[in-house]
PyMOL commands that place a pseudoatom at each C-alpha (Angstrom):
pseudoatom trace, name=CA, resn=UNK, resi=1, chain=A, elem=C, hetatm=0, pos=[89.374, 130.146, 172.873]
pseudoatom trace, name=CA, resn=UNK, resi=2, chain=A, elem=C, hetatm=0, pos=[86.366, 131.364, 171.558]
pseudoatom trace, name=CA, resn=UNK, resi=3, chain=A, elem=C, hetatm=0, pos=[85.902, 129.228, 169.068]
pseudoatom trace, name=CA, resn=UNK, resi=4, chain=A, elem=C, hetatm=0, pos=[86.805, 130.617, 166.263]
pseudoatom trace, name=CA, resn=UNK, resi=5, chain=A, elem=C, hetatm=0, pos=[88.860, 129.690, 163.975]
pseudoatom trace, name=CA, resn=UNK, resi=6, chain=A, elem=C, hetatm=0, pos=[92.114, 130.887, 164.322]
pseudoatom trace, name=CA, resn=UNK, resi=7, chain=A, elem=C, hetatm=0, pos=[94.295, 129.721, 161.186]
pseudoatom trace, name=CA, resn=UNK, resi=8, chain=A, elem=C, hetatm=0, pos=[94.845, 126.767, 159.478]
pseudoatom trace, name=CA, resn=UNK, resi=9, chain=A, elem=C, hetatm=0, pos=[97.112, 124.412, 158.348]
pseudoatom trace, name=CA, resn=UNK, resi=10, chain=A, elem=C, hetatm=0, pos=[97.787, 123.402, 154.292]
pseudoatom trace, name=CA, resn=UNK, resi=11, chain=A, elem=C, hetatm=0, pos=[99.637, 120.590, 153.435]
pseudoatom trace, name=CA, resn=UNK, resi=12, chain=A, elem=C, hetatm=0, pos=[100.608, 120.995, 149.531]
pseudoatom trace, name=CA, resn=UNK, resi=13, chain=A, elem=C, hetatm=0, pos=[102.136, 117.207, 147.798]
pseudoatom trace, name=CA, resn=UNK, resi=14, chain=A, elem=C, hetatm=0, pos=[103.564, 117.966, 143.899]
pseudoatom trace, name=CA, resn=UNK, resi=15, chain=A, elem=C, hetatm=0, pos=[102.439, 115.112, 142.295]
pseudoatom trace, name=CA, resn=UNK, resi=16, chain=A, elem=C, hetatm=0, pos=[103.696, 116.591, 138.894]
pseudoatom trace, name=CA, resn=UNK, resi=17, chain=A, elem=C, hetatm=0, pos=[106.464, 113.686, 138.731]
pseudoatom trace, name=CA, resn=UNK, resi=18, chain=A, elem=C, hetatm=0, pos=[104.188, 110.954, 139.213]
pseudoatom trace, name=CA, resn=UNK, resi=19, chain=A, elem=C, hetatm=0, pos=[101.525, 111.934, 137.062]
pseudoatom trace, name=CA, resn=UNK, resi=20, chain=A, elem=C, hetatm=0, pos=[103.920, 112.569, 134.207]
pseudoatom trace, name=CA, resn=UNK, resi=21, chain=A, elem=C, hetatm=0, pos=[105.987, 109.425, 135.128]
pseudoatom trace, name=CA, resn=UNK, resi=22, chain=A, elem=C, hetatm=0, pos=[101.795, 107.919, 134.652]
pseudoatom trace, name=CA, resn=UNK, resi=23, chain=A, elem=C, hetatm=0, pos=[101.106, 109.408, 130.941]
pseudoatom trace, name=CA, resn=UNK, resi=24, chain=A, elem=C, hetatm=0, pos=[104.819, 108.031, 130.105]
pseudoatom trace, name=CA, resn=UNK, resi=25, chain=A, elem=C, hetatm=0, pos=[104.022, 104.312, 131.163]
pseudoatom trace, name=CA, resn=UNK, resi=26, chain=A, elem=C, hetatm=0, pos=[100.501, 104.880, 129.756]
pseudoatom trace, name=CA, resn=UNK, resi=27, chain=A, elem=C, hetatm=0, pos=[102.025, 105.933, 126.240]
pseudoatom trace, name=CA, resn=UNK, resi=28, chain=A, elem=C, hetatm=0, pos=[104.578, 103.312, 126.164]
pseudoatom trace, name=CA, resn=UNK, resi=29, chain=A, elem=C, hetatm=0, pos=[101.946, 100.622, 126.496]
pseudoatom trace, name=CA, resn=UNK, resi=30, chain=A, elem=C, hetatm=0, pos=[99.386, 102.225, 123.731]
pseudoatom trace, name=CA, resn=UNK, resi=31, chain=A, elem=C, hetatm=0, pos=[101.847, 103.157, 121.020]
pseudoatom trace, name=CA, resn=UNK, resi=32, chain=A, elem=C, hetatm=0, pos=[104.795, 101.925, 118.973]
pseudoatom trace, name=CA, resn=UNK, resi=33, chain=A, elem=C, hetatm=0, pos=[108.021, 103.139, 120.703]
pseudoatom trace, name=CA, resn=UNK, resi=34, chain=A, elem=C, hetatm=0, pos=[109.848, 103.335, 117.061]
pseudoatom trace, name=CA, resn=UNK, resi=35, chain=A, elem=C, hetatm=0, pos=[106.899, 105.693, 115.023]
pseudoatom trace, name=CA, resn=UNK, resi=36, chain=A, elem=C, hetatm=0, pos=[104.969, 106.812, 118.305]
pseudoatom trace, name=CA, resn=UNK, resi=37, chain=A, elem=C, hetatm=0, pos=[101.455, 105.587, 116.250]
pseudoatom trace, name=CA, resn=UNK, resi=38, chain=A, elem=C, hetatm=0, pos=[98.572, 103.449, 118.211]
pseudoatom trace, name=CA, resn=UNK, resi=39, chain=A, elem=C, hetatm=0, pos=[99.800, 99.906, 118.697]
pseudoatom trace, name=CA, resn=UNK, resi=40, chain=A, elem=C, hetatm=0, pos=[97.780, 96.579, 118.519]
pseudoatom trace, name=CA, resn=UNK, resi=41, chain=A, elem=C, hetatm=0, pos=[96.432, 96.808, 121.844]
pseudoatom trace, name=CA, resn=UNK, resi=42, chain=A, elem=C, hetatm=0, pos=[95.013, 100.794, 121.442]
pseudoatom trace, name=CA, resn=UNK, resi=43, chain=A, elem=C, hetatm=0, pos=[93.843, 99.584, 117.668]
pseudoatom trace, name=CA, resn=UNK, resi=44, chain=A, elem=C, hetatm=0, pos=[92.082, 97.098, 119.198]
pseudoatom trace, name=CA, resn=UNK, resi=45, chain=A, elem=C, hetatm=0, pos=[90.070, 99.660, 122.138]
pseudoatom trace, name=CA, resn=UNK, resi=46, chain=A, elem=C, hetatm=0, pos=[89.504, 102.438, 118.583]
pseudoatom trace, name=CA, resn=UNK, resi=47, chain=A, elem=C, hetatm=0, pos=[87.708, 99.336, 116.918]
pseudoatom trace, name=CA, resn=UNK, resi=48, chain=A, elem=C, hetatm=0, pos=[85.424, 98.228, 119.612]
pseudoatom trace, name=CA, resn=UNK, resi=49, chain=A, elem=C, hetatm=0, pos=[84.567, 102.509, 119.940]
pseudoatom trace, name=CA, resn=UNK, resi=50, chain=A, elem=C, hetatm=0, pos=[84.215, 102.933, 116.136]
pseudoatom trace, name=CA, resn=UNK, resi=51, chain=A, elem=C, hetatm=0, pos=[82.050, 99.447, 115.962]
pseudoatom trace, name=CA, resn=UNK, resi=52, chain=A, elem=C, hetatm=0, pos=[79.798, 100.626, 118.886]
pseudoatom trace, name=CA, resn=UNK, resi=53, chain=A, elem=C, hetatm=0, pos=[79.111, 104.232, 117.445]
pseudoatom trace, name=CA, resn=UNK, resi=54, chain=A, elem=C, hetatm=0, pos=[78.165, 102.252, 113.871]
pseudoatom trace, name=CA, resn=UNK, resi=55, chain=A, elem=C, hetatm=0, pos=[75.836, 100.273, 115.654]
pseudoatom trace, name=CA, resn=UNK, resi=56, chain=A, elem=C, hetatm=0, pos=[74.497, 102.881, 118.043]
pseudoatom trace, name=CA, resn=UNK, resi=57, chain=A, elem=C, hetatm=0, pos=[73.752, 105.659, 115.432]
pseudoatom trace, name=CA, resn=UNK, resi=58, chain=A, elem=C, hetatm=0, pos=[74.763, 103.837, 112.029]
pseudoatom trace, name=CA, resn=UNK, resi=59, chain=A, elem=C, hetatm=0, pos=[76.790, 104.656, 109.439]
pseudoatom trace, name=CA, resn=UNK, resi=60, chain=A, elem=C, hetatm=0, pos=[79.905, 102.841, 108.315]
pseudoatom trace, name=CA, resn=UNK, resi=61, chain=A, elem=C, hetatm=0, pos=[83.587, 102.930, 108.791]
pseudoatom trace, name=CA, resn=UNK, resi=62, chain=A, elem=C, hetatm=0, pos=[87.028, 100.920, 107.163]
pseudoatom trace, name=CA, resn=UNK, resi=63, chain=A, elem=C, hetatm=0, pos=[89.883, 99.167, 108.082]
pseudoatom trace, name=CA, resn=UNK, resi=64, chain=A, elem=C, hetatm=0, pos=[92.724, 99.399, 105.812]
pseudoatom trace, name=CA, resn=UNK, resi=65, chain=A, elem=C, hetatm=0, pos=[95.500, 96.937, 106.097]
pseudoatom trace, name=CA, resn=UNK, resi=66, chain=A, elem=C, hetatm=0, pos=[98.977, 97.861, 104.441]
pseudoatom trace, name=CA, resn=UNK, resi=67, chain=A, elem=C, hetatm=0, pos=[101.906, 96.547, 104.041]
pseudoatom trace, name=CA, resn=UNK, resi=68, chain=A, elem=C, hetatm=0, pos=[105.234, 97.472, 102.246]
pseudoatom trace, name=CA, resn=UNK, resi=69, chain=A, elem=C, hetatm=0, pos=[106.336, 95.663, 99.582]
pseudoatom trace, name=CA, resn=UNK, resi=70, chain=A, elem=C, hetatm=0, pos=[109.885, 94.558, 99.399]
pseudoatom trace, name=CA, resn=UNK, resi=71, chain=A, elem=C, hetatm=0, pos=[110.588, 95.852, 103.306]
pseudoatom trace, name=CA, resn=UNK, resi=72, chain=A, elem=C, hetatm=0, pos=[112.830, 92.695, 103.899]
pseudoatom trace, name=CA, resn=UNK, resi=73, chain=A, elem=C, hetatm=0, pos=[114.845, 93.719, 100.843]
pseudoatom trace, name=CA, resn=UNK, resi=74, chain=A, elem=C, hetatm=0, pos=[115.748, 97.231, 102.645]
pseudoatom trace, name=CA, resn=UNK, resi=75, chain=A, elem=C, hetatm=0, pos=[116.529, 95.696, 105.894]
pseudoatom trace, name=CA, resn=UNK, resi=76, chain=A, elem=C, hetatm=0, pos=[118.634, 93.064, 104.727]
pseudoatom trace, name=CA, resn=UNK, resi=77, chain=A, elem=C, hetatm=0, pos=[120.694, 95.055, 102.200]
pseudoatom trace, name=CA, resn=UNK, resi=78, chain=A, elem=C, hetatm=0, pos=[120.699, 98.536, 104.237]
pseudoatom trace, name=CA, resn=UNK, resi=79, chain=A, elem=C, hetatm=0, pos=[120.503, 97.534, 107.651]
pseudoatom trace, name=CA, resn=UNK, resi=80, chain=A, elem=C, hetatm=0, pos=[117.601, 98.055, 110.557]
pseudoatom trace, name=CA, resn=UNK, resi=81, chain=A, elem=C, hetatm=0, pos=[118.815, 101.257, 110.684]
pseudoatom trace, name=CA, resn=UNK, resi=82, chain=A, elem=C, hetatm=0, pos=[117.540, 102.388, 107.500]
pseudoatom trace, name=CA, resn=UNK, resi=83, chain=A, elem=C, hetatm=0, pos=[115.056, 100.149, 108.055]
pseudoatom trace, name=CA, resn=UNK, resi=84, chain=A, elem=C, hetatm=0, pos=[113.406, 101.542, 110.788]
pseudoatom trace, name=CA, resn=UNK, resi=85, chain=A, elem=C, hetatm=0, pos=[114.150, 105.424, 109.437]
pseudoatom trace, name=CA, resn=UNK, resi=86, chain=A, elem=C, hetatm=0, pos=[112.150, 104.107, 106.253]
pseudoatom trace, name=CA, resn=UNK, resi=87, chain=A, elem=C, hetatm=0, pos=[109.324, 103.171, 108.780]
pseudoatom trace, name=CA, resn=UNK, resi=88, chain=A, elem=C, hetatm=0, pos=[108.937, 106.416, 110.639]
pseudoatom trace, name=CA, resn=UNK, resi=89, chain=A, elem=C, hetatm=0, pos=[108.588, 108.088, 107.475]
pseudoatom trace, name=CA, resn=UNK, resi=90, chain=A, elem=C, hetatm=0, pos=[105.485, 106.290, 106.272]
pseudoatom trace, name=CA, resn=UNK, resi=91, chain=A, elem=C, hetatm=0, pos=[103.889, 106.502, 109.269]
pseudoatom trace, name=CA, resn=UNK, resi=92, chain=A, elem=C, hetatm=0, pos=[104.698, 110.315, 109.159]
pseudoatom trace, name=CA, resn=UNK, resi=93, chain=A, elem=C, hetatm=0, pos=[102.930, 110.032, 105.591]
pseudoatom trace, name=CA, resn=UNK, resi=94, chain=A, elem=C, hetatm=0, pos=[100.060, 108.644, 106.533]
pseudoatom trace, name=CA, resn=UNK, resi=95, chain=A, elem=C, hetatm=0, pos=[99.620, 110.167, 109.747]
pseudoatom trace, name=CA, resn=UNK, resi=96, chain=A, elem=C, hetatm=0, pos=[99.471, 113.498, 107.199]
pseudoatom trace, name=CA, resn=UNK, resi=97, chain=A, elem=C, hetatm=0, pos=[96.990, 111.841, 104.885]
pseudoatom trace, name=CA, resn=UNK, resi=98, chain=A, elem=C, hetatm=0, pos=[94.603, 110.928, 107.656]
pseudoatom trace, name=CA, resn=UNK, resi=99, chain=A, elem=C, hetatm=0, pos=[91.884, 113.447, 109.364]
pseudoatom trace, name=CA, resn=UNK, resi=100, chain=A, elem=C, hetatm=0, pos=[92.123, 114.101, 113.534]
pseudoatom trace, name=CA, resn=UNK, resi=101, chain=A, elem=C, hetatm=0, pos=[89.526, 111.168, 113.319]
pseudoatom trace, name=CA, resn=UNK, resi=102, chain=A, elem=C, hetatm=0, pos=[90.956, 108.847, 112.405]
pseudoatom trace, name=CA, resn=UNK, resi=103, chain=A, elem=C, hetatm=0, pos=[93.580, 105.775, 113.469]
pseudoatom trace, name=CA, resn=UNK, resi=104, chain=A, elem=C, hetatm=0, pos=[97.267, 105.059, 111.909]
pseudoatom trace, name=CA, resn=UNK, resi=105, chain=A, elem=C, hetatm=0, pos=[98.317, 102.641, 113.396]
pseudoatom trace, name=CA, resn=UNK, resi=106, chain=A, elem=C, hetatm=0, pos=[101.706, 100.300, 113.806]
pseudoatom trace, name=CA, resn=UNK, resi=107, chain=A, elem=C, hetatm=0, pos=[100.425, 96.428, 113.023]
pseudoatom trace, name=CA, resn=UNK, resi=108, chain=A, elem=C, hetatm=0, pos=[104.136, 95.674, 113.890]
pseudoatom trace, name=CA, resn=UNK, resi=109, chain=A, elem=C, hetatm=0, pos=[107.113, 94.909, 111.093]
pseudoatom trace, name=CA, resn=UNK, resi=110, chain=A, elem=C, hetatm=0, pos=[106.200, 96.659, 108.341]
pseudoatom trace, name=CA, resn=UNK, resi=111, chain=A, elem=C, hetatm=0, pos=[102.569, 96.854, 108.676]
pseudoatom trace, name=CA, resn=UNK, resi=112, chain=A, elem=C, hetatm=0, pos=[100.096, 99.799, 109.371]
pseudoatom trace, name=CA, resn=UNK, resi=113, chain=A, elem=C, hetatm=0, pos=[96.585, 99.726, 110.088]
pseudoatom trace, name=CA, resn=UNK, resi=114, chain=A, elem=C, hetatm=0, pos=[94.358, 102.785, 109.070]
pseudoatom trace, name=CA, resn=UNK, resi=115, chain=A, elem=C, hetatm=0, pos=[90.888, 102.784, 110.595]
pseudoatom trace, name=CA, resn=UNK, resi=116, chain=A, elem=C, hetatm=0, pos=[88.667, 105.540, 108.926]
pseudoatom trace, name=CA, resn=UNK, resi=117, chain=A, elem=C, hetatm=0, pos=[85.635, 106.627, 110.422]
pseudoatom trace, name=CA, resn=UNK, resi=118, chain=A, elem=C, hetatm=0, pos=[82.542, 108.353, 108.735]
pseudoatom trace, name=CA, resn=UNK, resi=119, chain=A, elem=C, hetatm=0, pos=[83.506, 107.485, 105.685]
pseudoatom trace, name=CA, resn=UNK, resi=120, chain=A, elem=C, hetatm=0, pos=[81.395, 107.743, 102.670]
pseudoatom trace, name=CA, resn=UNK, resi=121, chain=A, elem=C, hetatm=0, pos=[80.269, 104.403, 101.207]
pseudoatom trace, name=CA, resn=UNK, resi=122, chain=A, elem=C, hetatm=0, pos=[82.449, 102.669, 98.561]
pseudoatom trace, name=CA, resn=UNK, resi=123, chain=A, elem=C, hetatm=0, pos=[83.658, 105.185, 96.864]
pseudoatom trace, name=CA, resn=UNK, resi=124, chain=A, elem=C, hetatm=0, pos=[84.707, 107.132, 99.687]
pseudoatom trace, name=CA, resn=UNK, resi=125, chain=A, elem=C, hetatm=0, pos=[86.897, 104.308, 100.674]
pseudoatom trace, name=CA, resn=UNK, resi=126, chain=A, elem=C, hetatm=0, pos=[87.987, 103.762, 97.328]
pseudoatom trace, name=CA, resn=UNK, resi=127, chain=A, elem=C, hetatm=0, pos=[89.160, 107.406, 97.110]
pseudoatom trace, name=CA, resn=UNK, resi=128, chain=A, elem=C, hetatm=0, pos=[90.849, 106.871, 100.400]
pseudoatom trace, name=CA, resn=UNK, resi=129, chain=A, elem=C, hetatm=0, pos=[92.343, 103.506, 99.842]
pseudoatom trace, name=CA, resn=UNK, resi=130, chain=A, elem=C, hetatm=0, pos=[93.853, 105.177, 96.118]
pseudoatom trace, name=CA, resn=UNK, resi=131, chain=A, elem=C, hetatm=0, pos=[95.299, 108.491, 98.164]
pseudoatom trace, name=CA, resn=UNK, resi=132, chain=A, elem=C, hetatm=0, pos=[96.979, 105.661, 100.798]
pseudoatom trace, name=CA, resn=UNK, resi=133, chain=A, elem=C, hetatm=0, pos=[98.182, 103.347, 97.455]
pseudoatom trace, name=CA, resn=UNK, resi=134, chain=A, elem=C, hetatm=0, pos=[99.996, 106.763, 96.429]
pseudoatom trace, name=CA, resn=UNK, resi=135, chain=A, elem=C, hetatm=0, pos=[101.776, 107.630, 99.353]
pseudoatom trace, name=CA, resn=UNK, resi=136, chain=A, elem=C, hetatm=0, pos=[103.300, 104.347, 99.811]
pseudoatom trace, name=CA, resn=UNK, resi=137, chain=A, elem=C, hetatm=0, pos=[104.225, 104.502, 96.089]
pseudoatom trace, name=CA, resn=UNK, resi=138, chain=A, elem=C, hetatm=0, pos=[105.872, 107.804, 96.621]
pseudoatom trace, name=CA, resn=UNK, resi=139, chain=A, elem=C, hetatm=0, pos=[110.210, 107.475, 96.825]
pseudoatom trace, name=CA, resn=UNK, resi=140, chain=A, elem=C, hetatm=0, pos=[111.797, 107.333, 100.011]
pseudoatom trace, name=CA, resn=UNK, resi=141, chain=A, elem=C, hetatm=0, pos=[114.407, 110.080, 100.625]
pseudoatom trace, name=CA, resn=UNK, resi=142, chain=A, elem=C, hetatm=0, pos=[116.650, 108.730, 103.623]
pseudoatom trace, name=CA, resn=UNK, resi=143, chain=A, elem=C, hetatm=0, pos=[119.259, 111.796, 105.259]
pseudoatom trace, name=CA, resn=UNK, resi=144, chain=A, elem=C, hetatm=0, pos=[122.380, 112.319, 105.547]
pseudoatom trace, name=CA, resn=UNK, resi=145, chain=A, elem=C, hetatm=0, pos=[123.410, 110.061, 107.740]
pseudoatom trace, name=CA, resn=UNK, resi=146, chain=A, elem=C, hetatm=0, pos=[122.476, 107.094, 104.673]
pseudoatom trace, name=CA, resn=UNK, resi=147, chain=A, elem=C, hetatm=0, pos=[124.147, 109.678, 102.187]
pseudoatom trace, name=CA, resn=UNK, resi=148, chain=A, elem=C, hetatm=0, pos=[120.532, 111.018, 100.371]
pseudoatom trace, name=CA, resn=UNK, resi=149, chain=A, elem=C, hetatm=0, pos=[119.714, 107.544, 99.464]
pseudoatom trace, name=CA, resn=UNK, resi=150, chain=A, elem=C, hetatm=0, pos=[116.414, 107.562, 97.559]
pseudoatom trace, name=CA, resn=UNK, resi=151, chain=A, elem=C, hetatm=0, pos=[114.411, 104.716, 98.040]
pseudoatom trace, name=CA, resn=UNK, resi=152, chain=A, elem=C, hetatm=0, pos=[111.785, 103.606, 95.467]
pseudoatom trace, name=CA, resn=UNK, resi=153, chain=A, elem=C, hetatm=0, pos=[108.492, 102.918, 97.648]
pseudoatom trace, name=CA, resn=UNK, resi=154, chain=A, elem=C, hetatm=0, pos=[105.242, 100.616, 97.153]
pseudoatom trace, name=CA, resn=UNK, resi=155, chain=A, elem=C, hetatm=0, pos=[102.371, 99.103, 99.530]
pseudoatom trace, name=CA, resn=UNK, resi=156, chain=A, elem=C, hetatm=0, pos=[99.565, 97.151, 99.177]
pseudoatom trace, name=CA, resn=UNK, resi=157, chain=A, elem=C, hetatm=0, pos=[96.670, 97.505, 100.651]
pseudoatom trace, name=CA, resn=UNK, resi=158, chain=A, elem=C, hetatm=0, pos=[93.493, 95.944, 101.983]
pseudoatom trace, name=CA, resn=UNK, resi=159, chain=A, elem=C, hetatm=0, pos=[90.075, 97.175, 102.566]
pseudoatom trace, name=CA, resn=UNK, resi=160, chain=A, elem=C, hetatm=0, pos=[86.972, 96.141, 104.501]
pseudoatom trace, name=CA, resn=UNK, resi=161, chain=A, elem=C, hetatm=0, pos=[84.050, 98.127, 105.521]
pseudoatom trace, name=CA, resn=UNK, resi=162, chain=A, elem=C, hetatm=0, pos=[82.094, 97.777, 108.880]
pseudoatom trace, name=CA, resn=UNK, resi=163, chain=A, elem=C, hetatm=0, pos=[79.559, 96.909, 109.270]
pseudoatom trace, name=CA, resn=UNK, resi=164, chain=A, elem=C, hetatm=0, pos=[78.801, 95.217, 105.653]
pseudoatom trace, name=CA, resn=UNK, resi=165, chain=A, elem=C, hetatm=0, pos=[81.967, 92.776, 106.215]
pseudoatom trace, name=CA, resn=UNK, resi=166, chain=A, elem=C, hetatm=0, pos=[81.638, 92.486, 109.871]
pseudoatom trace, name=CA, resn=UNK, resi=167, chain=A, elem=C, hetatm=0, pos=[81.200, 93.508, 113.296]
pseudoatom trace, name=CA, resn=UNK, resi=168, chain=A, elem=C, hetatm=0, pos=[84.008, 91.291, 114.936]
pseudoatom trace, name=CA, resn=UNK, resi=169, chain=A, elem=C, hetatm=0, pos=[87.448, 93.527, 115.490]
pseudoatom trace, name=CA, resn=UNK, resi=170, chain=A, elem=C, hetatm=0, pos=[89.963, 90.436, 114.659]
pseudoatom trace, name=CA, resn=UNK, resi=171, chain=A, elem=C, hetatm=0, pos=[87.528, 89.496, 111.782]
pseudoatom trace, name=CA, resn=UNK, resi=172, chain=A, elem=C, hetatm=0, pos=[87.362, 92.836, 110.367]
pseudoatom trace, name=CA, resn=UNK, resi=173, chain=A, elem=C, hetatm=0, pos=[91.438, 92.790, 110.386]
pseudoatom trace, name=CA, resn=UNK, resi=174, chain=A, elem=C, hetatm=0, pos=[91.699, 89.469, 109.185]
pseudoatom trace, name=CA, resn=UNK, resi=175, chain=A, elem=C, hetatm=0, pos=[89.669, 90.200, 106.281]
pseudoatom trace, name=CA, resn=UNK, resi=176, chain=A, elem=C, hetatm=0, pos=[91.313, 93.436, 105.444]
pseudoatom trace, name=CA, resn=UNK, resi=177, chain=A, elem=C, hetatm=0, pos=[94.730, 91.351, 106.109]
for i in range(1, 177): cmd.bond("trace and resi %d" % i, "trace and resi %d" % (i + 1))
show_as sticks, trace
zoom trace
């Protein structure tokens, strides 16, 4: 009456549900739902980043392409099963080789996509590209459930380096393809 305030009246929403049920739908359209890596699409957005920090400040970066060799072979013989357990645990292996910086991502079958930033020159990239050439080389060990099968491993690999071999996402891929 005179006029003050004499309380007030909060009205409180949880919004924990939908902003979770956001990051989920977010995740599921940026990553690979079998290894949980970067798909295409969030490749694609790291590129366009990595090639407007070279050309803002400089400096260089790569794209490595990989793919495993003989893939078809365990999928045919072993089933997608062992397929797709095979799959998970190169991209745990390379998600171990890389630094926070950089990208592993899932191409899609059995391809990967490695974009390393700040990298030094040539040999840098050479150094990198060897460490990558080993890890796919290295034998799979499948669990249990495929009875310990060991699986003998190899990759190959593809290299470019931005911006020397291009400033065009799909061109610098295609190349390193």
């Amino acid at each position: 009456p005179d006029g003050e305030v004499d309380g007030a009246v909060l009205v409180l929403t949880d919004v924990t549900h939908t902003v979770t049920t956001a990051r989920a739908l977010d995740f599921a359209a940026n990553h690979d739902a079998l290894t949980g890596l970067p798909n295409r699409t969030l490749l694609h957005e790291r590129l366009n980043l990595a090639l407007a920090r070279v050309q803002r400040r400089g400096g260089t970066f790569a794209v490595l392409f990989l793919d495993l060799n003989r893939f078809k072979h365990i999928n045919d013989n072993l089933g997608h099963r062992a397929g797709d357990a095979v799959l998970r645990i190169i991209a745990q292996r390379l998600t171990g080789l890389c630094r926070d910086t950089d990208t592993v991502a899932r191409w899609g079958g059995d391809e990967f996509v490695l974009l390393l930033e700040d990298v030094d020159g040539q040999e840098g990239v050479a150094a990198a590209a060897a460490h990558v050439v080993a890890t796919l080389g290295q034998d799979i060990v499948l669990d249990a459930s495929f009875g310990h099968l060991t699986l003998p491993s190899a990759g190959s690999v593809g290299v470019v380096i931005a911006p020397q071999d291009g400033v065009e996402p799909d061109a610098l891929l295609s190349k390193a393809d």
